[in-house]
N, C-alpha and C positions, 0 to 999 in steps of 0.2 A: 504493500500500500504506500509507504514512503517514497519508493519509487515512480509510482503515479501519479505522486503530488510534485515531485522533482520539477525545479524551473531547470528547460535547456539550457546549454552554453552556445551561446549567441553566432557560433559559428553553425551549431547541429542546426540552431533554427534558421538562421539564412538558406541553410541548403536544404532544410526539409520547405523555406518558401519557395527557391529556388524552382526543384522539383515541381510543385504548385502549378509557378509559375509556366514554368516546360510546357505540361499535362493542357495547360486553356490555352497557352497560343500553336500546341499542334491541333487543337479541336478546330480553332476558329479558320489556321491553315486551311485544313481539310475543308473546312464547311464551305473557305473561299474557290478553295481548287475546284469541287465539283459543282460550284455555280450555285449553291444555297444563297450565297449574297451576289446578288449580281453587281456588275461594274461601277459606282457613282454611289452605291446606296450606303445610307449611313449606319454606322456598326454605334448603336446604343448600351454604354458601358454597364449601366444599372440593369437594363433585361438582359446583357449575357452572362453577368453576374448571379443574378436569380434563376437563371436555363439552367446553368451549371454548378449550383449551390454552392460557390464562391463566393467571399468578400471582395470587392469590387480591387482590392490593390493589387490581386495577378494579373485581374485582366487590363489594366491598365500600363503593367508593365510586359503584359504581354503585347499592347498595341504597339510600345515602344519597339519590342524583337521585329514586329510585322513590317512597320516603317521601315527598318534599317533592311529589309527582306525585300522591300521595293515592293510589298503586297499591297499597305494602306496610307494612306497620307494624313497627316494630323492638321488641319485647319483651326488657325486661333479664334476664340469663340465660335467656333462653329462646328468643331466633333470631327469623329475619327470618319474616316469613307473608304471604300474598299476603292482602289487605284485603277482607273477607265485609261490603262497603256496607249498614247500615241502612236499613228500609223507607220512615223517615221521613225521611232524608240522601237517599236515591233521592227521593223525590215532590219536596223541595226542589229538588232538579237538574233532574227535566222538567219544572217549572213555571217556572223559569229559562230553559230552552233552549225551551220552548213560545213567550217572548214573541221572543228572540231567532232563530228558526227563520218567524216571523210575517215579522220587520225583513227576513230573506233571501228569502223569496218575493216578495214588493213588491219591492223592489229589482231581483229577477232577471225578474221582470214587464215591468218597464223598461228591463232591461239587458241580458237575456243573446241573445246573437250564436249566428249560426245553428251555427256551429260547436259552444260548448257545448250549443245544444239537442240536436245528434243525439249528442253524448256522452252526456245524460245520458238519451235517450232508447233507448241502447246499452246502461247499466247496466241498466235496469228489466228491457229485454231477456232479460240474459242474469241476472237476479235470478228472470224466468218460466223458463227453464228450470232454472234450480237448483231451482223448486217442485217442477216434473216429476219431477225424479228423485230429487226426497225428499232433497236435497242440506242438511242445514241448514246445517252446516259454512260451504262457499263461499258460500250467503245468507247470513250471516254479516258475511261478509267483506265481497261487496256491497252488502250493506246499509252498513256502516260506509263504504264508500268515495265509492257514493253520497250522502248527506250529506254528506260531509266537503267534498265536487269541490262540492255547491250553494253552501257557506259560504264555500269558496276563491273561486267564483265573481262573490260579491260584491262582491270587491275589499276589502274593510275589513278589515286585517290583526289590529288591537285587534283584535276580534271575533273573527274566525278563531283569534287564539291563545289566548282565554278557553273557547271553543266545544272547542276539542281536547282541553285540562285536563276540562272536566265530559264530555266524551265517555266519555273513557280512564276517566273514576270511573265512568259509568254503564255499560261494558260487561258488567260482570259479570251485571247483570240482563239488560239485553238478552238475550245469549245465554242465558240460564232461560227466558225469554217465546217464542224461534223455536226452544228446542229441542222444544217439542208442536208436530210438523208440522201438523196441523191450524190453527195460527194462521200460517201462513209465507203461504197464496195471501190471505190478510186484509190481510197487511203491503202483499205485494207489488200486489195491489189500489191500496191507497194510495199508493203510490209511481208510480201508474199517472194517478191523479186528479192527485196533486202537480205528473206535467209536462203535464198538458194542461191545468190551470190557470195554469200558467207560462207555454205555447207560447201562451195565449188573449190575452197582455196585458192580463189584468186582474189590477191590483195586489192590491185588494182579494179578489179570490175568489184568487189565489195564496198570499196570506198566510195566510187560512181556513185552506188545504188544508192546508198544512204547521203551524201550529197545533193544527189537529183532531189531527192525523197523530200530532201530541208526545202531545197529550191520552191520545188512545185508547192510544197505549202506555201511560201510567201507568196507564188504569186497568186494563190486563192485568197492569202489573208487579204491580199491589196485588191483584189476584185471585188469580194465581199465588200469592203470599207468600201467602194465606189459605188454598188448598190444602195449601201445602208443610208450613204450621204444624198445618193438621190434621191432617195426615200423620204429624205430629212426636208428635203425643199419641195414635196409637195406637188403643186401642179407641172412644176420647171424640172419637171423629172428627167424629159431629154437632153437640156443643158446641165443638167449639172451630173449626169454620167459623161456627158462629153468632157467637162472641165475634171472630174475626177479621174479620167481614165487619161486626161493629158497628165492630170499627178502621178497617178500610178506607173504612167511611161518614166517618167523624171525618178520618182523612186527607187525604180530598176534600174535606169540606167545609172546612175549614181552611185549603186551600192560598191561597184567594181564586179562585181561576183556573176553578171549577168551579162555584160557586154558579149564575150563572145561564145556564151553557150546558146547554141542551139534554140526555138523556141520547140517544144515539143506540147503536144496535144493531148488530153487526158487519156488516160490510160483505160 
């Protein structure tokens, strides 16, 4: 019993807040990644304190972890929001992970063991039945996990913990681009070519695969963003796909990464 009266030592209790702390901003993570909060909207510190039978000091230093995560943005007197990524901050991220996504396919050419091939030829699996059933939701999911399990894959931790950070920025798009089910059997296609370029042991046609793969997303995310912004004007829906799609030219061609590849057509 004295021992349950026991006041901590200020260190046990930092890290048992610590810990706390962890536990609410991987919830809220999660809750951001698979679109529970969508892009702009405001994250209310006293009801996610009450969701999660919390006192309101983790989740506030959780929003602090989120921020520095590039998930949410803290406005003065005006509250925490979940972070709506720029069109030109996205194309910078999958031209980043296009070269780094290239380094993991060679690599996993060379390296990966029979074991991870049929994992990862498990996920593609069960990413074609999520197409089936009009599932975007869990393609979603497996999609994110699939990539995540090829860049663990590699072994190169650097890597792996740089790749997470722009993941968690880029999902927000993502989920825009697989939520028109019409693009999910395109994805999932690709993610088809990805490991039979991998299981081929060829470095070079592995790293293609998974390059192209980054590519062709950006240019749907930039496609999307020029419907969604036509959408946004309303009757002037023709002009301003026209003025979007002269951005989206400019986008691309800018990145570097696009000039002299090829334009290729959905798969």
């Amino acid at each position: 019993m004295q021992g349950m009266n026991a006041v901590f030592h200020p260190t046990i209790a930092l890290l048992q807040n610590s810990s706390l702390t962890t536990v609410v901003q991987q919830e809220i993570e999660r809750a951001i990644l698979v679109g529970e909060y969508e892009p702009g909207s405001k994250l209310i510190e006293a009801a996610l304190a009450e969701k999660m039978g919390v006192s309101r000091g983790p989740v506030r230093e959780a929003f602090r972890m989120l921020e520095e995560a590039g998930l949410v943005r803290n406005e003065k007197n005006r509250g925490v929001f979940v972070r709506d990524i720029p069109i030109d901050e996205a194309v910078e991220i999958f031209d980043l992970r296009a070269a780094m996504d290239e380094l993991v396919g060679r690599q996993l050419a060379r390296n990966i063991t029979p074991a991870q091939l049929k994992e990862i030829k498990g996920l593609v699996d069960e990413m074609e039945k999520a197409v089936k059933a009009e599932d975007a939701y869990n393609y979603h999911l497996l999609n994110l996990k699939f990539h995540d399990r090829l860049v663990e894959m590699a072994g190169n931790r650097k890597l792996t913990a740089i790749y997470r950070k722009l993941i968690k920025e880029l999902s927000l798009f993502r989920r825009l681009n697989l939520a028109d089910g019409w693009l999910m059997p395109i994805s999932a296609s690709e993610h088809r070519q990805i490991v039979k370029a991998i299981a081929s042991g060829d470095a070079i046609a592995a790293g293609k695969a998974m390059f192209d793969h980054v590519i062709e997303s950006k240019e749907r995310t930039i496609e999307n963003d020029v419907r969604r912004q036509a959408r946004l004007q309303g009757g002037d829906a023709g002009t301003g796909a026209r003025q979007g799609a002269a951005r989206a030219t400019h986008l691309t061609d800018t990145s570097g990464t696009d000039k002299e590849r090829p334009k290729r057509g959905n798969r």
